[in-house]
C-alpha positions as CSV (number, residue, x, y, z in Angstrom):
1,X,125.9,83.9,107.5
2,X,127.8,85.1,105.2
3,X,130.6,88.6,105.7
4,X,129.0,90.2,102.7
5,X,125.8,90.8,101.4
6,X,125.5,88.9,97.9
7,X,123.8,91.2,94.9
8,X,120.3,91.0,93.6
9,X,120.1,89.3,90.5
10,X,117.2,90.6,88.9
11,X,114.8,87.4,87.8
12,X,112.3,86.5,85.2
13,X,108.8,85.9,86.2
14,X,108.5,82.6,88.2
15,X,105.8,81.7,86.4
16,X,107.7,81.3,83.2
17,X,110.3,77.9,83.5
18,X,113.0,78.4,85.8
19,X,116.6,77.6,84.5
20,X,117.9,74.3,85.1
21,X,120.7,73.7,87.6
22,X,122.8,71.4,89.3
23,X,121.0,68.4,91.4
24,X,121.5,68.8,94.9
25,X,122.6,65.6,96.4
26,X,121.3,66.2,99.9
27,X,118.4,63.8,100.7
28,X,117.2,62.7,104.0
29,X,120.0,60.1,105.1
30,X,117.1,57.5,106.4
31,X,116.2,57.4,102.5
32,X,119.5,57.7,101.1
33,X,120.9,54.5,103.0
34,X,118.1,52.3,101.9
35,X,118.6,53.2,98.1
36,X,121.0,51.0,96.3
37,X,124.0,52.9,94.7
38,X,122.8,53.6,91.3
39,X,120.3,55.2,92.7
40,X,122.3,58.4,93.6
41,X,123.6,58.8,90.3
42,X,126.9,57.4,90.9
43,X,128.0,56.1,87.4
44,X,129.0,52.7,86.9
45,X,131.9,53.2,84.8
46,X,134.6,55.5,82.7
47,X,132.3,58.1,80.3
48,X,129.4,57.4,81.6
49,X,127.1,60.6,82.7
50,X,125.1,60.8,85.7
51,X,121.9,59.9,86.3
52,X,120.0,61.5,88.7
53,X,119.5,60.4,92.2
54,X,115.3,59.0,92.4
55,X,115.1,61.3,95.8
56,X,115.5,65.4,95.3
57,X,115.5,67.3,98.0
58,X,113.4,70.7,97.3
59,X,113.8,73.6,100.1
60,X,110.6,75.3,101.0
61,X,111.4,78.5,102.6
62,X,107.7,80.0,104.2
63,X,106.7,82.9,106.0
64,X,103.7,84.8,106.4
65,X,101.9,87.8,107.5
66,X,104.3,90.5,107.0
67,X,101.6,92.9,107.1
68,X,103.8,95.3,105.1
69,X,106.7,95.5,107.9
70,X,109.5,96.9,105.8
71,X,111.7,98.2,108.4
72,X,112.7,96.3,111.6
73,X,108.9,96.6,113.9
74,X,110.4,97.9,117.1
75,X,109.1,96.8,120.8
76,X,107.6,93.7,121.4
77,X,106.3,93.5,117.8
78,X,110.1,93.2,116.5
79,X,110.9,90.4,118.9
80,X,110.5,87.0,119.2
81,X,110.9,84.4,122.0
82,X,113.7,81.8,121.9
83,X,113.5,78.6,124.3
84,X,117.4,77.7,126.0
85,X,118.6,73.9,126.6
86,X,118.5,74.9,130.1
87,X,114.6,75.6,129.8
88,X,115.2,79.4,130.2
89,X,113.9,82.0,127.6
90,X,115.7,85.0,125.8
91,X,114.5,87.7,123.9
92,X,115.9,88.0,120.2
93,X,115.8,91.6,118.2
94,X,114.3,90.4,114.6
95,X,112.4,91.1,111.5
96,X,113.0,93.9,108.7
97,X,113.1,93.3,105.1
98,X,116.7,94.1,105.1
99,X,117.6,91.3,107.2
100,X,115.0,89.0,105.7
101,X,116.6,88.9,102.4
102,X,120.0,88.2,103.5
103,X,119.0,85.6,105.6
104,X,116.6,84.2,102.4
105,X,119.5,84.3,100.2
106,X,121.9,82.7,102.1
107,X,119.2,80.1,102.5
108,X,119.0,79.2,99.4
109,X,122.8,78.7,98.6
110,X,123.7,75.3,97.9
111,X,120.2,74.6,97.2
112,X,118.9,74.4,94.0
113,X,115.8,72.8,93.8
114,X,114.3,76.4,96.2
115,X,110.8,77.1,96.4
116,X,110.0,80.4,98.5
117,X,106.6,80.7,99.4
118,X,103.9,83.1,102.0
119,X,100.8,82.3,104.2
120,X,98.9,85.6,103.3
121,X,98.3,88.8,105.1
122,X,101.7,90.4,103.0
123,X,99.7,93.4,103.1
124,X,97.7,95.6,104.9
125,X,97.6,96.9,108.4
126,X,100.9,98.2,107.6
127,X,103.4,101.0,108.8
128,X,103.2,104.4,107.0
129,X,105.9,103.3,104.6
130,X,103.3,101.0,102.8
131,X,100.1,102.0,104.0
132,X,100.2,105.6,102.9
133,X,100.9,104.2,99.2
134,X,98.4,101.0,99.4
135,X,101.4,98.9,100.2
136,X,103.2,99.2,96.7
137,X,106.4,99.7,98.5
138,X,105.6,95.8,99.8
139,X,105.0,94.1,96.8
140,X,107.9,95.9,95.3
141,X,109.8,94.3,98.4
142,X,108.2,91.2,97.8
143,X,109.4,90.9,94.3
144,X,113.1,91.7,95.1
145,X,113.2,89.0,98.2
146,X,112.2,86.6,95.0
147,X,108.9,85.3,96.3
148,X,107.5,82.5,94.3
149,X,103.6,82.4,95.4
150,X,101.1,83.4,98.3
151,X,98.2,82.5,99.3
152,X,95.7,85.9,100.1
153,X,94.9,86.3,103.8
154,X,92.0,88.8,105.0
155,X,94.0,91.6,104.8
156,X,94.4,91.3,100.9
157,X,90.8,92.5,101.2
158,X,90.9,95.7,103.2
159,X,90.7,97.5,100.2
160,X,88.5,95.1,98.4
161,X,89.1,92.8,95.3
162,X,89.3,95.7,92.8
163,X,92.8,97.1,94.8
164,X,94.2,93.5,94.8
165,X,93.6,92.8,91.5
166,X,95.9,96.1,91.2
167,X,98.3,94.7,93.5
168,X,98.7,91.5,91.3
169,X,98.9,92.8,88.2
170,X,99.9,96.2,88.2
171,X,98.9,100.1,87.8
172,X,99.1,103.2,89.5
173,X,96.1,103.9,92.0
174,X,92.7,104.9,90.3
175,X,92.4,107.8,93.1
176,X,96.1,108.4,94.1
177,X,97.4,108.1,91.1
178,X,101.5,107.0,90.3
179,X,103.7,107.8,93.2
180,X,107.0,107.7,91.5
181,X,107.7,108.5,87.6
182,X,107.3,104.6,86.9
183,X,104.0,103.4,86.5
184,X,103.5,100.2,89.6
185,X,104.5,97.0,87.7
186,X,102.7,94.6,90.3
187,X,103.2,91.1,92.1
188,X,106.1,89.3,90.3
189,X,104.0,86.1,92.1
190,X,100.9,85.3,92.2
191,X,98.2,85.6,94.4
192,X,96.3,82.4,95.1
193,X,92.3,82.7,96.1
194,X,91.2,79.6,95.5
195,X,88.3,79.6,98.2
196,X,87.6,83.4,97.0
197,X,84.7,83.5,94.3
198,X,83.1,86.0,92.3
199,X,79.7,85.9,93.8
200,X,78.0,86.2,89.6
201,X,80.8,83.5,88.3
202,X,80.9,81.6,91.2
203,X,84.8,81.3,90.2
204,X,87.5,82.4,92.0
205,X,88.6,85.5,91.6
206,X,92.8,84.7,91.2
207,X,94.6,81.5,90.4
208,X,93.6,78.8,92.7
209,X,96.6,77.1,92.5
210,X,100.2,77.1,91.1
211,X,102.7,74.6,90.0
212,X,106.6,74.9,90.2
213,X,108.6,73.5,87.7
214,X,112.1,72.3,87.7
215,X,113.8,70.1,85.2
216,X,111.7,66.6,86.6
217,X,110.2,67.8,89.4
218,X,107.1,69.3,90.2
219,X,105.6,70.6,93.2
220,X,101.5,72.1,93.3
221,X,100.3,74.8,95.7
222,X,96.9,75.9,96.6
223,X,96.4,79.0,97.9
224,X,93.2,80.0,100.5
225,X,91.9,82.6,103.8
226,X,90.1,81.9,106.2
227,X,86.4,81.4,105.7
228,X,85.2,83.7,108.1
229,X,87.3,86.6,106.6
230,X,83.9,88.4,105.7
231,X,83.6,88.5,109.7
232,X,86.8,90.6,110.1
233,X,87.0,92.8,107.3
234,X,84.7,95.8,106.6
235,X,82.0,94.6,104.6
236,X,83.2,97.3,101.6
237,X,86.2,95.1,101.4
238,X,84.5,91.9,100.8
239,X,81.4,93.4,98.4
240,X,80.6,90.8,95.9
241,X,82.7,87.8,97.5
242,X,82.0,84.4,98.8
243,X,84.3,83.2,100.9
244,X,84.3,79.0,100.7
245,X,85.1,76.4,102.9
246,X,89.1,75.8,103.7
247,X,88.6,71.9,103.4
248,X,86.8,71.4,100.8
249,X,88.5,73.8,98.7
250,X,91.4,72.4,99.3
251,X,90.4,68.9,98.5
252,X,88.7,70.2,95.1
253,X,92.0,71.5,94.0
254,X,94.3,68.9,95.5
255,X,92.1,66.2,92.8
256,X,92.6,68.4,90.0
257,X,96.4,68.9,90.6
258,X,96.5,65.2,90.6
259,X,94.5,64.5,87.5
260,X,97.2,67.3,85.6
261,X,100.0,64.7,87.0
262,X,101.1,66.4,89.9
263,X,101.1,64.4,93.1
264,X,103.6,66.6,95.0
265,X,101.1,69.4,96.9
266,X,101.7,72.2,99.4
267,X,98.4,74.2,100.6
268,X,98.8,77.7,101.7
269,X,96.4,78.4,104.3
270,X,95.1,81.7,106.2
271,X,94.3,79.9,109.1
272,X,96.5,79.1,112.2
273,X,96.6,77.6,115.4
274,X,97.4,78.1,119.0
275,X,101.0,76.9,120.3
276,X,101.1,75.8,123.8
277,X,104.1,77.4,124.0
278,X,105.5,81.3,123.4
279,X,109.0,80.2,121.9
280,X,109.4,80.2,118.4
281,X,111.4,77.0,118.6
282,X,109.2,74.8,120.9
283,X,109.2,71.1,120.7
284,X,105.8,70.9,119.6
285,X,105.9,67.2,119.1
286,X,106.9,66.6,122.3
287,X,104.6,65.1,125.0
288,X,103.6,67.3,128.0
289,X,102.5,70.7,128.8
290,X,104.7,72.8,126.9
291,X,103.8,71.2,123.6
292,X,101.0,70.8,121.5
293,X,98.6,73.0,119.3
294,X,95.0,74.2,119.6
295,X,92.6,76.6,117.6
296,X,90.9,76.0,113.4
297,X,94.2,74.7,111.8
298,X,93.9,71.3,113.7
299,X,90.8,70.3,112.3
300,X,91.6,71.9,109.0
301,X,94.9,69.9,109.1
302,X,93.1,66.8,110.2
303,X,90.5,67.1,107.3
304,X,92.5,67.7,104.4
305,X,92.9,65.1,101.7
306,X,96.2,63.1,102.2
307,X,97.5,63.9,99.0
308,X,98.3,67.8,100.0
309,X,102.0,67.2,101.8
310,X,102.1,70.0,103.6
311,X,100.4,73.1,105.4
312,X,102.3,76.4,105.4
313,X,99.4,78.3,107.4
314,X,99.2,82.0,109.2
315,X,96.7,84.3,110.6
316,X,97.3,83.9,114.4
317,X,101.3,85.6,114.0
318,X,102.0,82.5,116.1
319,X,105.2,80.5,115.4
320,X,104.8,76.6,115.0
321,X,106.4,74.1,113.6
322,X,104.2,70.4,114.2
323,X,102.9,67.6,112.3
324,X,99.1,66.4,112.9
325,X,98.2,63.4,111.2
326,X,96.1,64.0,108.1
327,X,92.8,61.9,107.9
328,X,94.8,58.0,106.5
329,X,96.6,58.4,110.3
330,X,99.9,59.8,108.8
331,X,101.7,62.8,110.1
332,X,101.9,66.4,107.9
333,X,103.9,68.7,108.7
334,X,102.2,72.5,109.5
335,X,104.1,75.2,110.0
336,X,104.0,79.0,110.9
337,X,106.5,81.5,110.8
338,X,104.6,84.5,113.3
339,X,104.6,87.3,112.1
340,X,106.4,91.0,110.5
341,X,108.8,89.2,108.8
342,X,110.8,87.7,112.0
343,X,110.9,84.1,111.6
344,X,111.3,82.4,108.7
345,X,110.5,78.3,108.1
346,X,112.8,76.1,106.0
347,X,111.1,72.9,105.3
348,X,112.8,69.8,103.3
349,X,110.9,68.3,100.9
350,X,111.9,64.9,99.4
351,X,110.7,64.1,96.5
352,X,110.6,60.9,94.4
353,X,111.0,61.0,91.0
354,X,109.5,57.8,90.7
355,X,106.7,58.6,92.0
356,X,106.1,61.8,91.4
357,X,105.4,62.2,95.3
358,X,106.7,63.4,98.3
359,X,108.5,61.0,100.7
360,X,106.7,62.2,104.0
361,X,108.7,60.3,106.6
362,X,111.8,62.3,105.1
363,X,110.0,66.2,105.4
364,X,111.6,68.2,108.4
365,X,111.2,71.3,108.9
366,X,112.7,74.3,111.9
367,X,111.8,78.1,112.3
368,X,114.5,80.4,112.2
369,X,115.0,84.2,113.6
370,X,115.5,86.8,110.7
371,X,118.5,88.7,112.9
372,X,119.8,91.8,112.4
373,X,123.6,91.0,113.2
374,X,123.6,90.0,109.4
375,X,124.0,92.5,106.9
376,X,121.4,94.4,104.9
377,X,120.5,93.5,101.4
378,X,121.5,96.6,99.9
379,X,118.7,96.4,97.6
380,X,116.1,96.4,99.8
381,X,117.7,99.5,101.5
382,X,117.5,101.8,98.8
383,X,114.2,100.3,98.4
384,X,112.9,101.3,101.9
385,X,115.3,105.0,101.5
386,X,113.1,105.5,98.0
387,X,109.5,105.2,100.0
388,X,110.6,107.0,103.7
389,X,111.8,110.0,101.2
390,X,108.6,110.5,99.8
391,X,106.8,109.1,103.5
392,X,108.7,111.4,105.4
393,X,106.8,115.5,105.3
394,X,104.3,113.2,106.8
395,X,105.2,110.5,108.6
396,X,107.9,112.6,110.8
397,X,105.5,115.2,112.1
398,X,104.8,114.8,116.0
399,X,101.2,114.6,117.4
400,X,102.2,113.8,120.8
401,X,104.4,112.4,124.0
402,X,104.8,109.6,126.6
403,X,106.2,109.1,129.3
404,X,107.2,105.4,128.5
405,X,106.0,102.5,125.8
406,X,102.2,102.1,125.8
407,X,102.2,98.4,125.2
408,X,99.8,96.4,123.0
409,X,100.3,93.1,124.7
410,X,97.6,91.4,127.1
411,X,94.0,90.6,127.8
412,X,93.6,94.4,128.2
413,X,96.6,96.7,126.6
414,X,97.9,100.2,127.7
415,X,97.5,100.7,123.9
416,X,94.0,99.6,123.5
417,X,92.6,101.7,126.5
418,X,94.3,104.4,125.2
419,X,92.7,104.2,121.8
420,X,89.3,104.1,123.7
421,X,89.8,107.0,125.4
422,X,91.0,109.1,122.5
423,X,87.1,107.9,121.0
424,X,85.3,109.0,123.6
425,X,87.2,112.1,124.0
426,X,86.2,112.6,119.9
427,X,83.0,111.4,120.1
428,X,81.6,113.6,123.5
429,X,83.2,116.7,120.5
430,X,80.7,115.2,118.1
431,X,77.9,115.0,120.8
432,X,78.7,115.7,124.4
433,X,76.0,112.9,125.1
434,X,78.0,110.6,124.7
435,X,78.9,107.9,127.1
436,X,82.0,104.9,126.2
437,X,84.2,103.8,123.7
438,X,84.7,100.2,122.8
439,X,87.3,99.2,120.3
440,X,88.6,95.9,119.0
441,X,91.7,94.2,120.0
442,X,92.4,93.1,116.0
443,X,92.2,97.2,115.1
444,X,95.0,97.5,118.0
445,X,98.1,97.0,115.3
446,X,101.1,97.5,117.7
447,X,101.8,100.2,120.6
448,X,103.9,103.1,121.3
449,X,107.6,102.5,122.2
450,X,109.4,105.6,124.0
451,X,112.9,105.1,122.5
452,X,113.2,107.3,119.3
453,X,113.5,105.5,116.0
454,X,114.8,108.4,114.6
455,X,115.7,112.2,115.0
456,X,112.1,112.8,116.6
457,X,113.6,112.3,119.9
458,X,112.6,110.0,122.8
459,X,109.0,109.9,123.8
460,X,107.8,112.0,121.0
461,X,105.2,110.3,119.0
462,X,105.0,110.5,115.4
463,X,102.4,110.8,112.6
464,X,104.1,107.7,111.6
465,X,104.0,106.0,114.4
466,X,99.9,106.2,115.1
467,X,99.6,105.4,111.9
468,X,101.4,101.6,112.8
469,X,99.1,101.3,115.6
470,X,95.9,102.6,113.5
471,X,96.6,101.9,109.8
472,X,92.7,101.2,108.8
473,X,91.6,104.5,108.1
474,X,88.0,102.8,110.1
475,X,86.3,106.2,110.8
476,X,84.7,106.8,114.6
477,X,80.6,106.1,115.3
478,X,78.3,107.0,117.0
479,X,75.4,105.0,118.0
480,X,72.9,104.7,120.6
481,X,72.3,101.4,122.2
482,X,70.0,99.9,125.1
483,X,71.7,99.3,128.6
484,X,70.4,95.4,127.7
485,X,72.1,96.1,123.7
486,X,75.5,97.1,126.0
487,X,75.6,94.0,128.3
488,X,75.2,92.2,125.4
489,X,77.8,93.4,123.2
490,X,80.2,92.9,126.1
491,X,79.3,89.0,126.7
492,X,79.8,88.6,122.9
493,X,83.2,89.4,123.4
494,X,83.2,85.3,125.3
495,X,80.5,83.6,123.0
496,X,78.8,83.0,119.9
497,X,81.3,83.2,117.4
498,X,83.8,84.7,120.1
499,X,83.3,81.7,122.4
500,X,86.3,79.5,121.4
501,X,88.6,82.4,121.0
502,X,87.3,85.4,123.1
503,X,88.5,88.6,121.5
504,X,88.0,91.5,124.4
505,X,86.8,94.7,123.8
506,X,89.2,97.2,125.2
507,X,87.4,100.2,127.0
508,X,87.0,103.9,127.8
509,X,88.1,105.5,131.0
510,X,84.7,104.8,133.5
511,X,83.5,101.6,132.2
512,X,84.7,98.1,134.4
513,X,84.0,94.6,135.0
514,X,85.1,91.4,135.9
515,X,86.0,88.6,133.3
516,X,85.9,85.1,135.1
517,X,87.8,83.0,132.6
518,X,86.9,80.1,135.0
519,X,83.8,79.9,133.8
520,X,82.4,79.0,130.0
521,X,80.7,81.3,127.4
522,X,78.8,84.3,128.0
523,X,78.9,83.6,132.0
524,X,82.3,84.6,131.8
525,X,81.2,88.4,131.6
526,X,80.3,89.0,135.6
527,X,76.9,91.1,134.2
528,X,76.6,92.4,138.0
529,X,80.1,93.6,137.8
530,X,79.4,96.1,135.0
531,X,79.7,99.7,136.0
532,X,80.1,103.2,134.3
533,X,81.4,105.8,136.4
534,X,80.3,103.8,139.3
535,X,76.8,103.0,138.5
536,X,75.4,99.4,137.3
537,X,74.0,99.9,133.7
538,X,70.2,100.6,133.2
539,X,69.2,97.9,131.0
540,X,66.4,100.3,129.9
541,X,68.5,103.3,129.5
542,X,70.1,104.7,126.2
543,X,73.9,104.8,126.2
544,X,75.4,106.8,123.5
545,X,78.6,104.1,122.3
546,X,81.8,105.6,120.1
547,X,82.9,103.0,117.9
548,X,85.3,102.5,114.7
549,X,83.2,102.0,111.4
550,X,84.1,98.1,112.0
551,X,82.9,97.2,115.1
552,X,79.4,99.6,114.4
553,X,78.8,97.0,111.1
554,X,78.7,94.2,113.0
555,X,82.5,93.1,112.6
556,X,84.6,90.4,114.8
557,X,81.3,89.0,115.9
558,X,79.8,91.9,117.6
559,X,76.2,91.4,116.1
560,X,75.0,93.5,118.5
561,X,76.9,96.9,117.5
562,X,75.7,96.6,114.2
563,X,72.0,97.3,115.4
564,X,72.6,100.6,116.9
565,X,70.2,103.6,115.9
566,X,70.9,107.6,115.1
567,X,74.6,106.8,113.4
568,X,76.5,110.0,113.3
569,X,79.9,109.4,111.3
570,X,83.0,111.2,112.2
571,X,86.7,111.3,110.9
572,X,88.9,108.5,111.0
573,X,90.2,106.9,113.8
574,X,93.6,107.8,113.6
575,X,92.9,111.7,113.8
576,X,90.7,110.9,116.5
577,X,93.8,109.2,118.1
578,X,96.5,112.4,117.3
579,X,94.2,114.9,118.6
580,X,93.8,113.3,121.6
581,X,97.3,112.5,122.1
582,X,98.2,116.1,121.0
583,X,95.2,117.8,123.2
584,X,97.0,116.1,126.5
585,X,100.7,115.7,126.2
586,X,103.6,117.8,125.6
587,X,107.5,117.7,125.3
588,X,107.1,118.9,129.6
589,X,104.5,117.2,130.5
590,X,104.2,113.3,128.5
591,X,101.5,111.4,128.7
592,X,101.7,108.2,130.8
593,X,100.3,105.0,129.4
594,X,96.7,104.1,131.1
595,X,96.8,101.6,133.7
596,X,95.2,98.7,131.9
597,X,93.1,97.7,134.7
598,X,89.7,98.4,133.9
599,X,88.5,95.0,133.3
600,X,88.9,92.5,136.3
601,X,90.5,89.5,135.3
602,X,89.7,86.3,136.9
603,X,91.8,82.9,136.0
């Protein structure tokens, strides 16, 4: 890396023609020793200019749900996993936007032909320095780390189509207003929906696709989310959408790419996979245990058209770096940089100018950890100083204290239980009736860490702080629900659309029961196990359920806590969280994080 930070050069659009520069003369060696020496340009005598070489290699630095994560994420959320030679593991302090953009600039020197691109979810869920200004401060970010296109992942939606439009193309907020004395200029990049349609056009509601342009060479990208995003986004978000199949999107564009003459194709997909291993730099070609892939981006990868060359895909903030074959039998490379900014992906692709394609036995690609023992982009520092200025009357105000972190990591999470219990503590205020609090693991954004990350002191929680863990703004329900309605919701948490990837409810203090994970589907929730406050549920009773506004319209899969009857609708979640938190901890006596053993695990 290099001693100093380089300066920001401020850029025109990408979509306008990018300057021509010097041919890089790095191209897979395999290639290069087959081609005969004119190929490389060499000239074949005195006066004579060079031509250049048939093979270019073009860089293709990725990453992907970012989720707004400006400054370094601190506990487990800024760290990533790195595998040793001697088979050991290490822990490695990463991410910021700081130490991104060094690292992406020092990247890209020596290589010309640079493409950087982003596997959606750049936005929402964020910390309080984007969140509390709809995440201007991260497209802002975005622009200066020279980002040349993403594809939208769920999270684009939180605020529904009408918000990212803004984000794309600019304007101060209609409610909000301008934050600053310059009106928001928007995305330098664009936005790529391809699978997102108008539901009265039936067209998609941004660019599908986007083609980069150097001198010769040219290189498509097609953008798309995940088609279930309408499952885990409120359904305000995603009024007026349909979401299309990955696939067949995919394959639609990739044909109309190659009838404009462009035969070198990258899809950018919300969807991820499953690594069979935690380290970010896992063999995952090798054979045997520690290798391999699972979950939607296999058979998305294994059903796209041949003619896309690579997969830059997200979603599951898993890091990945494999090739599947594509459906002629050849291997494509599919990649994932985890998440907040802490990895990064540099992928080589060579192309052939006589072709027009890419040479696919010649595409490697290797994750890399975005440290912080690089220096910070000075740019994006005054960038972050700007927003935490006007963030910080209240961002730095305390709402409570722990004793140590409340962790967000596991089947059931300090952090999760704790968010339940702050419901139920809001919602017996709203009606003392009331009986449990379930909340999702997805709504769960990070934990508490003890250590200060500022002047607040150690243990003391800030404003800013919940607001990482709970940056939805989801407001707390109340509904009532059948003893038989409860069961259910629980074994939905193992099946239906849960059932390949369970996603477990975390619960209120006085709720328990077993999870068998040896067994399959909804048998996996032991239903004689389930007790509140000692006693088995009444199928026939009425439970009175707390909820956030997600989870009661049906979201994640939960069909069953969208039927509830006599709503009452409180205040948002995260006031429900700093009351609680402030109610039942102080600077003397800290709250210790819950025990996380509520639910019975069985493996």
């Amino acid at each position: 890396m290099p001693a100093t930070t380089q300066p920001h050069r401020p850029r025109r659009r990408r979509t306008a023609a990018l300057l021509a520069t010097t041919v890089s003369l790095a191209t897979a060696a395999a290639l290069a020793s087959a081609l005969p020496a004119d190929a490389h340009g060499n000239s074949g005598g005195h006066g004579h200019h060079p031509q250049p070489s048939r093979y270019q290699d073009v860089q293709l630095l990725s990453f992907n749900d970012l989720h707004g994560n400006l400054e370094p994420p601190t506990g487990s959320s800024g760290r990533v996993t790195e595998l040793q030679p001697d088979g050991t593991t290490k822990t490695i302090d990463a991410g910021g936007v700081e130490y991104l953009a060094t690292h992406l600039r020092d990247a890209r020197k020596g290589n010309p032909y640079s493409i950087t691109a982003a596997g959606g979810d750049m936005v929402g869920a964020s910390p309080l320095i984007s969140g509390l200004f709809h995440d201007e401060p991260t497209i802002e970010a975005l622009n200066k780390l020279d980002l040349d296109v993403t594809s939208v992942g769920n999270h684009e939606f939180d605020e529904g189509a009408k918000e990212l439009a803004r984000l794309q193309n600019g304007g101060c907020h209609p409610t909000d207003g301008c934050y600053t004395d310059k009106k928001f200029k928007g995305a330098d990049f664009p936005y790529l929906a391809a699978n997102v349609l108008d539901e009265k056009t039936k067209k998609p509601i941004l660019k599908p696709y986007w083609v980069w342009k150097k001198k010769d060479v040219k290189v498509g990208f097609i953008g798309v989310t995940l088609e279930g995003t309408p499952g885990i986004v409120s359904a305000d978000g995603v009024k007026g959408l349909q979401f299309k199949d990955e696939v067949e999107t995919i394959n639609k564009y990739a044909k109309e790419l190659q009838k404009q003459g462009v035969k070198s194709i990258v899809a950018l997909i919300h969807e991820g996979g499953f690594p069979a291993s935690a380290s970010y730099n896992y063999d995952c070609d090798a054979s045997g245990g520690g290798s391999g892939i699972s979950g939607p981006i296999v058979d998305i990868a294994k059903n796209v058209t041949p003619a896309v060359d690579a997969l830059v895909t997200g979603h599951t903030h898993n890091a990945y770096v494999c090739t599947i074959n594509d459906p002629s039998g050849k291997p494509r490379m599919v990649t994932s940089a985890s998440s907040f900014g802490r990895l990064y992906t540099d992928t080589t692709l060579t192309y052939d100018r006589r072709t027009g394609d890419i040479a696919r036995t010649a595409v490697k690609s290797a994750n890399h950890v975005v440290t912080r023992d690089v220096p910070k982009a000075a740019d994006l520092t005054s960038l972050i100083g700007k927003w935490n200025t006007l963030a910080a009357p209240i961002g730095n105000r305390p709402i409570g204290y722990i004793s140590s972190d409340v962790n967000s990591t596991g089947t059931e999470s300090p952090m999760g239980d704790l968010i339940a219990d702050a419901q139920l503590a809001y919602g017996k205020k709203l009606d003392p009736e009331t009986d449990l609090a379930l909340m999702n693991p997805g709504g769960v954004r990070a934990g508490l860490t003890y250590k200060a990350t500022g002047a607040e002191g150690d243990g003391v929680v800030t404003y800013a702080e919940g607001f990482t863990v709970q940056p939805f703004a989801n407001t707390v329900n109340l509904q009532d629900f059948t003893g038989a309605q409860v069961v259910q919701a629980l074994k939905e948490q193992v099946s239906g659309a849960n059932a390949a990837a369970p996603k477990v409810l975390q619960v209120s203090s006085g709720l328990t029961y077993t999870l068998d994970l040896t067994k399959t589907g909804a048998d996996r929730v032991v239903t004689d196990s389930i007790r509140l406050n000692g006693s088995a549920i009444d199928p026939a009773a009425t439970y009175r359920v707390a909820t956030n506004s997600f989870l009661a319209g049906g979201g994640d899969g939960f069909t069953t806590l969208g039927q509830g009857t006599g709503d009452l609708v409180g205040t948002d979640d995260l006031t429900a969280l700093a009351d609680y938190l402030t109610a039942n901890s102080s600077a003397a006596g800290p709250l210790a994080p819950p025990a996380a053993n509520r639910i019975t695990i069985v493996q």
